[in-house]
C-alpha positions, -999 to +999 in steps of 0.1 A: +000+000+000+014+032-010+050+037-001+050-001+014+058-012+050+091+008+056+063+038+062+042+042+088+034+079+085+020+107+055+050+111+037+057+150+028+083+166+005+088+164-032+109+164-060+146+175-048+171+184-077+206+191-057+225+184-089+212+221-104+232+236-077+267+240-060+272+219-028+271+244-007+235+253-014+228+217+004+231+221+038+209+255+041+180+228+017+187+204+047+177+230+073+148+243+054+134+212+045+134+200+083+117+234+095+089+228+072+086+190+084+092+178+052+103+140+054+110+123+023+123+137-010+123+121-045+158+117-065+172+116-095+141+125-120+162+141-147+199+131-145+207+106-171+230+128-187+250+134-158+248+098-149+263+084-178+286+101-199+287+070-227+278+040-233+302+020-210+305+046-184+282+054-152+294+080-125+273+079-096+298+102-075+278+131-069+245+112-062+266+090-039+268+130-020+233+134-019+226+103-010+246+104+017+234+137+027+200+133+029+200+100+047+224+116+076+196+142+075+169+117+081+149+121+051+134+091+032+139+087-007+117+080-035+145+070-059+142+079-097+154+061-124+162+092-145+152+080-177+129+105-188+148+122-205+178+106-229+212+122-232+225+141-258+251+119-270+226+091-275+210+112-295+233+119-317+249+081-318+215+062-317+193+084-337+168+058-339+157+064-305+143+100-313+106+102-321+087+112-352+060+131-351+026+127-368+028+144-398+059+124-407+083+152-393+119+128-377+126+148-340+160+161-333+175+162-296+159+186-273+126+184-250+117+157-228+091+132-240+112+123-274+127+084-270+109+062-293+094+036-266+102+010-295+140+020-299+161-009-293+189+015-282+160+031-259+153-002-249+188-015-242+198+018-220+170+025-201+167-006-179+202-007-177+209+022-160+177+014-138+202-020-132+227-003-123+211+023-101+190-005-080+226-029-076+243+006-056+219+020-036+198-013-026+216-013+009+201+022+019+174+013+043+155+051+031+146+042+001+108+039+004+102+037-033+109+037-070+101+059-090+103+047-130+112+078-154+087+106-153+049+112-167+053+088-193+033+104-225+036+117-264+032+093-292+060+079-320+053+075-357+088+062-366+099+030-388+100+013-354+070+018-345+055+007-375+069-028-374+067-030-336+026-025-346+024-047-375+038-080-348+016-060-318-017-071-344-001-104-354-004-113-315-039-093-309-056-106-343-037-140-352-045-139-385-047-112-416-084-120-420-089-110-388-075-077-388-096-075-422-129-084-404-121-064-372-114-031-393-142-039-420-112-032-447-140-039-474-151-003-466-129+018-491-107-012-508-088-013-478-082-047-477-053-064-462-031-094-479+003-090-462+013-080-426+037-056-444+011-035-462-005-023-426+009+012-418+004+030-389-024+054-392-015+089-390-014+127-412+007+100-439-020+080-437-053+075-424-054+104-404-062+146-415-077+175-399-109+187-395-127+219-378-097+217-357-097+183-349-076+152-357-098+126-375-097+092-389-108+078-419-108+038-404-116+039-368-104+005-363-068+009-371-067+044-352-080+027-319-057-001-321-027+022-324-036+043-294-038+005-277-005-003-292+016+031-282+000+026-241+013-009-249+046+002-261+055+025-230+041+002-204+065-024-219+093+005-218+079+007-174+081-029-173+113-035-183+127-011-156+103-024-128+116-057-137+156-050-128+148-032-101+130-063-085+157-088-089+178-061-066+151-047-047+122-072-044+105-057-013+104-022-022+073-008-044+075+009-076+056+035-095+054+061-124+039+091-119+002+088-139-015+124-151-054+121-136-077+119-171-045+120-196-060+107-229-030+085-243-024+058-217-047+033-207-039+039-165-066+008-156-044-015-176-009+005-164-022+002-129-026-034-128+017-037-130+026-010-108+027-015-070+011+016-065-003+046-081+012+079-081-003+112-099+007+147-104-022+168-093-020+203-114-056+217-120-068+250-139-076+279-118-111+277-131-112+245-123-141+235-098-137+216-066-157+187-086-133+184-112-103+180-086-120+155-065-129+132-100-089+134-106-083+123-071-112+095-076-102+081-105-062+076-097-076+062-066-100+038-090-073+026-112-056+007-086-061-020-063-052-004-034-084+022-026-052+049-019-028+066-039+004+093-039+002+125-046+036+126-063+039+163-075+014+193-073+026+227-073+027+250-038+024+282-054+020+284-094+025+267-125+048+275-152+025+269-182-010+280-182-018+308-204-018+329-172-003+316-141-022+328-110-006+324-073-023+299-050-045+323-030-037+320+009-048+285+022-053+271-008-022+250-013-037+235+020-072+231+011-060+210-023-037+191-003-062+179+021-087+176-005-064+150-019-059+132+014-096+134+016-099+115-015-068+089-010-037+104-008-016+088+011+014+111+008+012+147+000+043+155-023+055+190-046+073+205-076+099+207-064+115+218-031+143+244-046+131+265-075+154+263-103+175+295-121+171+284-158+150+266-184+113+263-189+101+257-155+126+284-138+085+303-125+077+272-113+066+275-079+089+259-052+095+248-014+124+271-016+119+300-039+146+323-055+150+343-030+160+311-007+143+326+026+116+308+049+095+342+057+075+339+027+035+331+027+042+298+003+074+289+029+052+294+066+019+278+044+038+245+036+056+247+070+021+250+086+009+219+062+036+198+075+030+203+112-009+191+101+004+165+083+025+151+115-006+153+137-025+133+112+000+106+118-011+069+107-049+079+108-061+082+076-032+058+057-048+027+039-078+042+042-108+036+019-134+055+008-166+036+021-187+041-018-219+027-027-217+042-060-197+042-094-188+057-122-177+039-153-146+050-171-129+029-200-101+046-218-107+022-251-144+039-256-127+075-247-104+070-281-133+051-301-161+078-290-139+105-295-126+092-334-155+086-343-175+103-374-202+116-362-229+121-352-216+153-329-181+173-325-199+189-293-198+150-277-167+147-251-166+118-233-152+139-199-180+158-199-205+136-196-186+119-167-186+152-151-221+158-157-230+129-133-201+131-110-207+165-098-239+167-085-228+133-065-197+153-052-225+183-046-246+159-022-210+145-005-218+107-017-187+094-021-176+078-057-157+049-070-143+060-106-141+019-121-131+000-153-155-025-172-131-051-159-138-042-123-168-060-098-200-047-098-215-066-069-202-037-040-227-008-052-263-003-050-256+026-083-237+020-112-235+051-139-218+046-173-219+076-190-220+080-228-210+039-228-207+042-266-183+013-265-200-015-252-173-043-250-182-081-253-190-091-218-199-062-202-239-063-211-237-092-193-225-080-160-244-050-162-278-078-169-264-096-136-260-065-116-294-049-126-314-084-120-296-082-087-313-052-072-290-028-090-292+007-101-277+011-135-276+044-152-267+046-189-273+077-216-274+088-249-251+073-279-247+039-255-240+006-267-234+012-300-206-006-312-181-032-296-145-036-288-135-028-326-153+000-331-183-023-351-218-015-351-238-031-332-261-047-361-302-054-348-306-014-335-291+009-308-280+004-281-272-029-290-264-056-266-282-030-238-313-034-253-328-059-232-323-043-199-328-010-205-364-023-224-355+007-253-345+004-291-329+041-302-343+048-336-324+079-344-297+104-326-309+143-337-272+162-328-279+197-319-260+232-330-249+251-298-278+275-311-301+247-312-327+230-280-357+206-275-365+206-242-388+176-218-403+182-182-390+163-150-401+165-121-427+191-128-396+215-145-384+221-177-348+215-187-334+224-223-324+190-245-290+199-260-264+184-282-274+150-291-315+136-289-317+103-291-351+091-309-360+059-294-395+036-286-398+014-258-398-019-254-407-027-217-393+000-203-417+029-189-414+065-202-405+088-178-399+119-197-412+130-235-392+158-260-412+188-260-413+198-298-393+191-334-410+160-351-403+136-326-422+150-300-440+129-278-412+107-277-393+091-248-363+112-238-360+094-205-372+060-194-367+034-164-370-004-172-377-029-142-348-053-147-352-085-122-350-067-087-332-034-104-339-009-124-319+004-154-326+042-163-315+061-198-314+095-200-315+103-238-302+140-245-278+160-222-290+186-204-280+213-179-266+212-144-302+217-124-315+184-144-281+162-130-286+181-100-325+164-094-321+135-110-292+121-094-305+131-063-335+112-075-317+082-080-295+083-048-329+086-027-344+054-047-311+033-036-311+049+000-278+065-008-271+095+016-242+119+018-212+119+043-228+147+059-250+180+052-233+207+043-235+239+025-227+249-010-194+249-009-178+227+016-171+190+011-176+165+030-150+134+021-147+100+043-118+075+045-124+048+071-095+018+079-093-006+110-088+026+135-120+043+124-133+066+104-118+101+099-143+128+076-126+161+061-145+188+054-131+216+029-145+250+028-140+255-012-158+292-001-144+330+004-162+334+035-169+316+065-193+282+067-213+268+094-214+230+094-239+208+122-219+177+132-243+146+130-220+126+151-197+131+182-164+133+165-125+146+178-110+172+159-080+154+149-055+188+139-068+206+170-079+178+193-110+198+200-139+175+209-178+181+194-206+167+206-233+151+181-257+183+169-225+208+176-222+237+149-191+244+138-172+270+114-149+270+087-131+298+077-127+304+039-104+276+021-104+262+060-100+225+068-112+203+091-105+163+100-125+148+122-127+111+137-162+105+138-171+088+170-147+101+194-154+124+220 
């Protein structure tokens, strides 16, 4: 579980870079770091270059130092393998493991994300100097962790690639015929004879652009690639998890994962990493909701119901189009958010602001000006000293959910190539449209796979479940029959693991237990609404109206006007001792707002606790109890009623079931339920 048995507190600190700076700048980091409580520092991200000079030569010298020094300092290490980002010399004598891009255009040296994860010289290198790092430092008792290169991402389009692909389908598909019925190559005379004369789909090929957008002619071979590249660079992760074992077998590994980044499949990555690890950098606009689904699905993708918060930032960013401070308590209120939601270690970048390069605005620990009286310095120093009183409390803890979300990354890339019938659809938003009235009423979430178990909730949503892959009709039938809620929408069911219609009418193999067949989907102009009454209100129909007739199931809800008035927009279908609801258009955030509170009062779902507008409540309960945050996302003060006796667990104030007590704005409090 998280950073493994060698921890038995949150771990705080962050990504430490002593090699940017002269020696004796590392005593005065030492002495800052301890003063803000910080415990634990992760090594090593970017030095490759320094590392190894050539091919035969390593020269771990001046990370012998820093190894040194921070373990006579007391601080634990999460140990980076340095590998993401390749050396210049390797560049230049192994070309091949530079990327190409898209449209065709061969990479030089220079960035970060640009080694080909099929380069054989990529391939040789980077688990050997992962080797060779794990056989010297495996003695040092502070090493809590690995930490395999660095936020994994990008795509290749090179030569190597493109036979890496062509034997990637020879194991997926078996046969040539296959491939042909899988990608329906009749469409187009597209038709396959040879493994050879399969290219990789992209602005060569397949691929061009359109109202800003890059589409695909043949879905089929577009999905599979996106399959293929997560494939290729969880091979890349493997191979250096796998040298590090046979030197280090007891300590866990990670990579640090990017909340909802589109290229990588994390449910599949999760399944061979010991524990997940994200870096947490949301918008400024961003709501409190979006956050919290990050947080929820990094916690999902695992099997461990926690996770590490490996890097967020304690003041600002370094990239968005305008880079706004961290108001005062904010930093805090995000990092407890993320405890709130799983984290089980609360980590920045980076301690020591750098002088040069692209992140030199970065926010930092340490800032330029190297002092501890700033407001970012005293707010993480205040943050640690929470942190410490915390102790083991909230570690392994779960988050005690009846209801779940389902995510698959495979119908993200299918929905999202697809032709039609809407540019407006986005798979995101239509998780967000159900998740955030759920965060809104404090029920607590589990963001799952269609691999994972239904059987633990009463409420299973699957947004926009356009892909409906062979199998998981049939859970969804079982779960529904069992006494379960499921919740599906518009555009669901439609086509299976290969991006094939399903033939017999929409929404295919969901047919049966939602008791519907979908004639035809009406997609909308932003100009453009129907509208239907629920609940005695009227909410706008936007974007996508799906024209459908029932067949068992009950019609809750009809389109207001247009030529399909009259028709169902929303129905319910008693399914065995279940119900399975569709919702048939997207609406607007007062209709999620009563519907899933509709939903959750039908299953007998209720919140952590009542709160305002504004303040979350969050749970985490493991074998000593169960602690509840709540996070005053508000500029102004917020009066809570406690609903149990519970033990303020920063303050150790005590409260009394029925107490009322009050948050200041961005204020925090934790809270053991039960004790008083």
């Amino acid at each position: 579980m998280g950073y493994g048995t060698r921890v038995k507190e949150i771990l705080y600190g962050g990504d430490y870079n002593p090699e940017q700076w002269p020696e004796e700048v590392w005593q005065e980091d030492m002495r800052l770091m301890k003063k803000a409580h910080i415990n634990m520092v992760t090594l090593n991200v970017f030095s490759w270059a320094a590392l190894q000079p050539d091919e035969d030569t390593y020269d771990f010298r001046r990370l012998d130092k820093i190894m040194e020094l921070v373990r006579e300092n007391g601080l634990k290490v999460c140990m980076a393998t340095s590998t993401g980002a390749h050396p210049a010399w390797m560049a230049k004598r192994h070309p091949d493991i530079l990327r190409t891009e898209a449209n065709g255009m061969k990479r030089k040296f220079g960035g970060r994300h640009n080694s080909c994860p099929n380069s054989p010289s990529y391939r040789y290198y980077a688990p050997k100097l992962a080797a060779e790092l794990a056989k010297r430092y495996k003695d040092y008792d502070n090493i809590v962790a690995w930490h395999v290169s660095n936020e994994f991402g990008g795509e290749c389009y090179c030569e190597n690639c493109e036979k890496a692909f062509r034997e990637w389908l020879k194991e997926r598909y078996g046969t040539i015929e296959e491939v042909n019925r899988s990608y329906n190559t009749a469409f187009w005379g597209h038709t396959f004879y040879d493994w050879d004369e399969i290219v990789l789909p992209n602005l060569l090929s397949e691929h061009f652009e359109h109202n800003g957008h890059i589409s695909t002619m043949f879905q089929g071979i577009s999905l599979d690639y996106m399959r293929f590249m997560s494939d290729s660079m969880l091979e890349c992760f493997r191979m250096e998890y796998d040298v590090i074992k046979e030197e280090m077998p007891d300590i866990p590994i990670t990579t640090n994962l990017m909340g909802f980044y589109k290229n990588l499949d994390y449910q599949k990555w999760a399944n061979y990493m010991d524990f997940v690890s994200w870096d947490s950098y949301p918008m400024p606009q961003d709501t409190p909701a979006e956050t919290a689904l990050n947080h929820d699905l990094m916690r999902g993708v695992g099997a461990q119901d926690s996770f590490v918060l490996m890097e967020q930032t304690p003041s600002v960013t370094n990239w968005h189009p305008y880079n706004r401070l961290k108001r005062p308590g904010v930093m805090r209120l995000l990092s407890m958010q993320a405890a709130a939601h799983g984290a089980d270690a609360i980590q920045f970048f980076q301690i020591r602001r750098t002088v040069g390069a692209c992140e030199k605005f970065h926010g930092a620990v340490i800032d330029h000006a190297g002092r501890e009286d700033t407001r970012v310095f005293r707010e993480i120093t205040e943050l640690g000293r929470d942190l410490e009183r915390l102790g083991d409390e909230i570690l392994e803890g779960r988050t005690p959910a009846e209801t779940a979300i389902v995510f698959d990354w495979d119908n993200w890339w299918a929905l999202e190539y697809s032709a039609g019938p809407s540019i407006r659809m986005k798979y995101l938003d239509a998780v967000k449209d159900y998740y955030t009235p759920l965060h809104g009423q404090n029920i607590p979430v589990d963001i799952i796979s269609v691999e994972d178990d239904l059987s633990p909730y009463k409420v299973v949503f699957a947004p926009l479940l356009y892909m409906s892959k062979t199998g998981f009709d049939e859970k969804l039938r079982k779960f529904t029959a069992d006494g379960g809620i499921f919740v599906t929408t518009y555009f669901s069911g439609i086509v299976d693991e290969h991006d094939l219609v399903y033939p017999g009418g929409y929404p295919g193999p969901l047919k049966n237990v939602l008791g519907i067949w979908v004639e035809e989907q009406d997609a909308l102009p932003e100009d453009e609404k129907n509208a239907f009454t629920y609940g005695g209100c009227v909410y706008p129909a936007e974007m996508l109206c799906d024209i459908m007739h029932l067949e068992g199931a009950e019609g809750v809800s009809s389109y207001l006007k247009d030529f399909y008035q009259d028709t169902p927009v929303i129905t319910v279908n008693s399914y065995g001792k279940g119900k399975a609801w569709y919702v048939g258009t997207r609406s607007d955030k007062s209709f999620y707002e009563e519907f899933v509170k509709d939903i959750m009062k039908e299953a007998g779902i209720h919140g952590v606790m009542a709160t305002p507008e504004g303040v979350e409540a969050a749970a985490r309960k493991n074998e000593k109890g169960t602690v509840i945050f709540l996070l005053n996302h508000n500029e102004k003060e917020a009066e809570v009623i406690l609903e149990s006796g519970c033990r303020e667990l920063l303050d150790g104030a005590e409260y009394e079931c029925g107490s009322a007590v009050t948050l200041a704005p961005k204020g925090v409090m934790v809270l053991k339920k039960g004790e008083v």
